[in-house]
N, C-alpha and C positions, 0 to 999 in steps of 0.2 A: 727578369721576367720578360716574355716576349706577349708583347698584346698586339692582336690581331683584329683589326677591323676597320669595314671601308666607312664610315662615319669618322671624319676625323675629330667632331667637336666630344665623340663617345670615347673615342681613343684613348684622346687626352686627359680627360676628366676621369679612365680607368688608370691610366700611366703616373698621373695627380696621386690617387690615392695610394698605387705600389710604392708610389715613391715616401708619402707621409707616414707610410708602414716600415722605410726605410729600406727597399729595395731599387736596385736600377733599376730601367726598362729600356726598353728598345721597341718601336713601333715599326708594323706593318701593315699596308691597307688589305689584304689580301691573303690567299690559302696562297696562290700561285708565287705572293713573296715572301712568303714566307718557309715556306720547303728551301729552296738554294741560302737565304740565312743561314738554316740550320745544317744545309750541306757542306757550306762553307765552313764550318768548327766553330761558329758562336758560339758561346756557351748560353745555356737559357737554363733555368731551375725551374721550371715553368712557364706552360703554353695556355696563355687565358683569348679563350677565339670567339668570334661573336660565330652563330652560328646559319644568320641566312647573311650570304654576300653574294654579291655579282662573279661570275666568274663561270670556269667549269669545277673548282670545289669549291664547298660549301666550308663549312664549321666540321661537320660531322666527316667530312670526305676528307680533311685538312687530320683532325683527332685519329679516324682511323690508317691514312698514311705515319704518322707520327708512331703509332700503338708497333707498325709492322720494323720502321726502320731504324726504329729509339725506343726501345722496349726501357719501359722504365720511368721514361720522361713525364712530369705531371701533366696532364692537361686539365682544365674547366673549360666548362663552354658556358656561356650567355647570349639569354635569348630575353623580348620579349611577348614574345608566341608562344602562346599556350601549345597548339598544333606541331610548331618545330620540337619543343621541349621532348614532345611524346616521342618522338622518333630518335631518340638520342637511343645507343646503344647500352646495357647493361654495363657496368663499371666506369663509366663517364660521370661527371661531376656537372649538373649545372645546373648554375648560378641565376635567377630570374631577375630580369629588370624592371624596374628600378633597383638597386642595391646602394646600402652604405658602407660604411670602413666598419662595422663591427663584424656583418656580414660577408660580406670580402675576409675577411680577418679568420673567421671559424671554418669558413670554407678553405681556406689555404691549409690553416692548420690542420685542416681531415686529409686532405693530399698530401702535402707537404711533410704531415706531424707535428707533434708540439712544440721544435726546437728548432726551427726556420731560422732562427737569427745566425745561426753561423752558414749562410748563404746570405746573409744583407750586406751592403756596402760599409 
């Protein structure tokens, strides 16, 4: 899983839980680092993106590069802005904050599908 977000104590505490679900993760603070990761051949099973960050992309400008050059790839976005939420594009996934592991959990499995495990560590 790649999570993405400049709050690093949010990061973590997101990368905490993929991991108690039994997935890697790999962090990045940023849309801008996260694109070249995935240009590089990382492999990710999923892009979970906060969706207001500092930068020139956001969450949603991050989701829709993603959508153009990795068709396919999961994303969710998290937000806890009612106003950012709204502006998320049809067929994006997101996740409001606060969130716990069951939540995280149904949400993956709507993207991901029922059978996630065979993408865990």
């Amino acid at each position: 899983m790649l999570v993405v977000d400049d709050n690093p104590d949010v990061a973590q505490v997101t990368s905490s839980l993929f991991e108690q679900m039994g997935y890697d993760t790999s962090l990045r603070d940023s849309a801008e680092s996260a694109l070249p990761f995935l240009k590089d051949g990382k492999r990710a099973d999923l892009v979970f993106s906060d969706i207001v960050m500092p930068g020139s992309i956001d969450g949603i400008g991050l989701a829709n590069e993603i959508r153009v050059r990795y068709p396919g790839l999961p994303i969710v976005l998290s937000t806890g802005y009612t106003d950012s939420a709204q502006k998320v594009p049809d067929g994006l996934h997101v996740l409001r904050k606060p969130f716990d592991t069951d939540t995280l959990t149904r949400v993956i499995e709507t993207v991901m599908g029922p059978e996630p495990q065979a993408r865990r560590h």
